[in-house]
N, C-alpha and C positions, 0 to 999 in steps of 0.2 A: 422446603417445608418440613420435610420428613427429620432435616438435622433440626431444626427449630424444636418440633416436638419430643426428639431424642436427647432435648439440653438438660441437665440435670436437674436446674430447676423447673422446668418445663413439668419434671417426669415430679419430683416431688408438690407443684403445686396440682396437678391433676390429681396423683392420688392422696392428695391430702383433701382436696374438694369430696373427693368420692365418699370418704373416710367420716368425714363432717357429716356430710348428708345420710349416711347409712346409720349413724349416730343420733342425727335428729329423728329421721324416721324409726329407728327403735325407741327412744325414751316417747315419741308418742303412741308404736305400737304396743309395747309391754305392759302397760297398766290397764289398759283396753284386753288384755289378752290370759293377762297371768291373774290371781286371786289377788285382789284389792286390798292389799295392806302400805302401810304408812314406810315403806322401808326400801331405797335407791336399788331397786334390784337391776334394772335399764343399764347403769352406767355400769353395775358392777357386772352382768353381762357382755356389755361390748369391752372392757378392759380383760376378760376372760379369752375373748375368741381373739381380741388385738396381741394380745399376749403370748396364744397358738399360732398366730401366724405369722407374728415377727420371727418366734423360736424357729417355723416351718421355713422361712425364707433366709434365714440365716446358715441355717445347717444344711438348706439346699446351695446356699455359695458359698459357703466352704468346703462343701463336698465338687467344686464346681460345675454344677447342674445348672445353675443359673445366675447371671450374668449383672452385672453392676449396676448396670442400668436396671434391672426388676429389684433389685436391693431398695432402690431407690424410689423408685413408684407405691413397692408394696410395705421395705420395712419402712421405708422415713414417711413417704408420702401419705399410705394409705392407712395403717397403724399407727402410726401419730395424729392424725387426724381422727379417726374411730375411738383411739384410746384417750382416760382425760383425767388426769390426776389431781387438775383442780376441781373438777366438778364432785371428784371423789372426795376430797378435801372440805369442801361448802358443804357439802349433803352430811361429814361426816359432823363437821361446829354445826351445824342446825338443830344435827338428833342429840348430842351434847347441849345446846341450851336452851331445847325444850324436854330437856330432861330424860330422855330416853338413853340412856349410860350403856345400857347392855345391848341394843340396836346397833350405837354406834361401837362397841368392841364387837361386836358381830360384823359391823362393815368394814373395818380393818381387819381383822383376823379372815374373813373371807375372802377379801380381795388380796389379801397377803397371800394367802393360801393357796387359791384356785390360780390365781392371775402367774405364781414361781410354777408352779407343776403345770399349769396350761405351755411355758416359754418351754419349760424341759420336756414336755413333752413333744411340742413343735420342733423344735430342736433335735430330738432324739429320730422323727419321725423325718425331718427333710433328711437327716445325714443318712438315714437309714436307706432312705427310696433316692436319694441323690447319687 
């Protein structure tokens, strides 16, 4: 059983489930939580922390701290699944043709921004403690 759960795919469709549903449960948390404005802050949240912890889990196996198999749970599995480029994409042609132009350079230019320094920073941060 144990090689079963150890199979590669095993390890990425687990944490790809996790990923999903920690994704769903933020886009219905955040709007409930943050100030009610018109604007994808949910996805661009979870593509910010997916983004810290691919970089985190990357620089912690190349520093080898941690092992193929957690590469695989956390960056492919669990950050792919959390993280979501289409929905960033949908959200960003929605604010685009309801007219909102500066929202949506505000949603790329953020998600640009925070999501590249969030990876270097995870990155910076596994290779450092790894």
């Amino acid at each position: 059983m144990r090689a079963l759960l150890m199979h590669p795919y095993a390890l990425v469709f687990f944490g790809g489930g996790a990923g999903s549903l920690l994704r769903y449960v933020t886009g219905r948390f955040v709007p409930a939580t943050i100030i009610n404005t018109p604007f994808p802050k949910a996805i661009l949240l979870v593509n910010i922390v997916a983004s810290f912890v691919l970089g985190a889990i990357v620089g912690l196996v190349m520093s080898k701290s941690a092992s193929e198999e957690a590469r695989l749970l956390i960056g492919v599995g669990f950050c792919g699944g959390l993280s979501t480029f289409s929905s960033f994409s949908y959200d960003t042609v929605v604010l685009i043709q309801t007219g909102r132009f500066g929202a949506a350079l505000l949603n790329i230019g953020l998600n640009l921004v925070f999501c590249l320094t969030a990876a270097a920073g995870g990155l910076w941060l596994g290779q450092k403690i790894g």
